[in-house]
C-alpha positions as a printed Julia matrix, in Angstrom:
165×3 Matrix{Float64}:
   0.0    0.0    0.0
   2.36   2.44  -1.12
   0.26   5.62  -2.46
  -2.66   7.41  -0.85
  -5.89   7.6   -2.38
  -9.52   8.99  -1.21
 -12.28   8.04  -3.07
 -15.91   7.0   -3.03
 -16.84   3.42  -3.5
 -19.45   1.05  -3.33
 -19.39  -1.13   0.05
 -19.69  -4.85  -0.97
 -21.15  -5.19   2.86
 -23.31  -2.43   3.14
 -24.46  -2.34  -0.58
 -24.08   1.79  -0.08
 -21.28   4.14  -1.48
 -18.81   5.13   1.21
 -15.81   6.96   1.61
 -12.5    4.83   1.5
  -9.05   6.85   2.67
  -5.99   4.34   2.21
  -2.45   5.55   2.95
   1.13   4.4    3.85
   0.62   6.3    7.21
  -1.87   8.12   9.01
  -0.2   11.43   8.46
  -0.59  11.67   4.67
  -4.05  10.6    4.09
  -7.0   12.18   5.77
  -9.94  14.29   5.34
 -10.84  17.12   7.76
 -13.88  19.02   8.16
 -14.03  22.42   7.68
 -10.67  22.43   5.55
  -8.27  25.16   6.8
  -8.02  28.8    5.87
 -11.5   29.07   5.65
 -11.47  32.89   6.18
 -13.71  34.07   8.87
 -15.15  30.48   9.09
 -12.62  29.24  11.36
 -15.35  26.58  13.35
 -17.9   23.83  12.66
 -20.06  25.53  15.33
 -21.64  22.43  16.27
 -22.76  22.43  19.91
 -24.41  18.91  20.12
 -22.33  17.13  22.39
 -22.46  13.46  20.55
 -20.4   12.64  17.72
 -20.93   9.29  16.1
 -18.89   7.66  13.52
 -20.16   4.49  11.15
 -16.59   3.21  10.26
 -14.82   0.41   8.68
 -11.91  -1.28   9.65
  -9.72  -2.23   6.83
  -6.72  -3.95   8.94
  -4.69  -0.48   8.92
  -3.7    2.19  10.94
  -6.39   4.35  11.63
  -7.43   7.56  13.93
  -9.55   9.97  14.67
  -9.2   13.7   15.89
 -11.57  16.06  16.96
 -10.93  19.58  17.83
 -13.05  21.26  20.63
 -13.8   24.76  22.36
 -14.31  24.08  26.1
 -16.2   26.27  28.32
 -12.73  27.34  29.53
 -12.32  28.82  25.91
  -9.73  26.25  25.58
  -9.45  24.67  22.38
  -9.24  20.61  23.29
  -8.01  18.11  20.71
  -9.19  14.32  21.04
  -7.56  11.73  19.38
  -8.43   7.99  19.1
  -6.03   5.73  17.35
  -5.78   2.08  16.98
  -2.27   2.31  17.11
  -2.25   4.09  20.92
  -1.87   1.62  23.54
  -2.89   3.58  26.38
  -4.85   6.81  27.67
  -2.33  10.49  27.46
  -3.72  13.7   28.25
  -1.46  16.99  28.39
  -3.39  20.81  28.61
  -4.39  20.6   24.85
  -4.69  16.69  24.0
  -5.65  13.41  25.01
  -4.33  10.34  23.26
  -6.66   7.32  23.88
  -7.01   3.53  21.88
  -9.39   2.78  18.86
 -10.82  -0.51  19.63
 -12.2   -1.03  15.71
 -13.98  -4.89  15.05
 -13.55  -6.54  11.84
 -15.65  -4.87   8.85
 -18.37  -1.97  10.22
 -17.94  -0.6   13.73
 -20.26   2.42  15.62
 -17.82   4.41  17.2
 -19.58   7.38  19.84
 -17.85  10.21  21.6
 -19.57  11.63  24.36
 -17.87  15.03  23.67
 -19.19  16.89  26.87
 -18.07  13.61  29.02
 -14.44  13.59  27.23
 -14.27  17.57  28.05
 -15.46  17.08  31.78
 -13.49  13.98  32.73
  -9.8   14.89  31.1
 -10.38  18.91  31.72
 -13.02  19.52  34.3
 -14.94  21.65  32.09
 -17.75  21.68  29.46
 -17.67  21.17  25.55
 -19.08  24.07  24.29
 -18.67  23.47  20.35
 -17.19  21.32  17.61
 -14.34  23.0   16.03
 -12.97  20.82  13.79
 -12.86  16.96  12.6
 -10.3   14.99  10.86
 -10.34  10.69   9.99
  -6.89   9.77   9.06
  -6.09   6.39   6.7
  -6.71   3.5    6.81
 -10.84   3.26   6.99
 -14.26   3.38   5.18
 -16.41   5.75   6.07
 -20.43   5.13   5.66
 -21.4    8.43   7.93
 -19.73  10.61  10.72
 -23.14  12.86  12.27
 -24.1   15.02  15.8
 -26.69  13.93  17.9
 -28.38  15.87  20.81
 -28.89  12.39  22.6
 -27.65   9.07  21.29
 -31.09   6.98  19.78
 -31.58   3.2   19.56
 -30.41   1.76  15.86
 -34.25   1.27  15.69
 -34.77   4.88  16.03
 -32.52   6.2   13.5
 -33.09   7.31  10.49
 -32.1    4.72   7.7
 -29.38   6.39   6.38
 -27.47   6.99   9.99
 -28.0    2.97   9.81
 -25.33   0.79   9.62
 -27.38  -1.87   8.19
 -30.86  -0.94   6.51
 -33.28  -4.27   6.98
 -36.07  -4.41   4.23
 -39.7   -3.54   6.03
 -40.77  -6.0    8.56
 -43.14  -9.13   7.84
């Protein structure tokens, strides 16, 4: 796997088109959201404190980063690998492992519960996001309140069933 590549693809699993990021090393393939130098956007703005991720483990390295204001007006960064071993936290980061299952995974941050427990404040808003290689991507969405897979929406679904008999 020697060159980078982002691209959308159809899922053989899912039956869906997804994003695919595949890289040599985390650091060279990602996508972030909003991209930088955005002028006097500088800030998703998102203030709902869940951030859910439907993501596919292709055997590589992969991580995730998200970039917070605090109530502290501290901008936080946390970032979940599944190369990190173990739980680091310093004033601006914490480090913690990526547990990803073979194939499709739901992966939830508790945003608000990250902010309190590693910097006894609040999370305020969603600054930025980045996914680094080596993953599919199906969705990545905010959530007031995390719902019941029944509850969703089909398309924030990992798996959409056919109607019931």
């Amino acid at each position: 796997m020697g060159s980078s590549a982002i691209e959308r693809i159809m899922d053989e699993d899912l039956k869906s088109s997804v994003i695919e990021l595949r890289g040599p090393t985390v650091a060279t393939t990602f996508v972030q959201c909003p991209k930088k130098n955005l002028g006097p956007l500088k800030s998703l703005g998102i203030t709902l404190p869940h951030l859910v991720f439907l993501i596919k483990n292709m055997g590589g390295p992969c991580s995730i980063e998200v970039h917070v204001m605090d109530s502290k007006n501290e901008r936080r960064r946390f970032r979940a690998s599944t190369f990190q071993r173990s739980f680091k936290t310093n004033a601006k980061i914490t480090a913690m492992p990526l547990k990803l299952s073979p194939g499709w995974n739901h992966v939830q941050f508790n945003l608000d519960e990250f902010s309190h427990k590693w910097y006894s404040s609040r999370y305020k808003e969603t600054v930025q996001i980045q996914v680094h290689a080596t993953c599919r991507i199906r969705r990545i969405y905010f959530t007031e309140q995390l719902l019941s897979e029944e509850d969703l929406p089909p398309e924030f679904r990992l798996f959409v069933c056919g109607p019931k008999k």
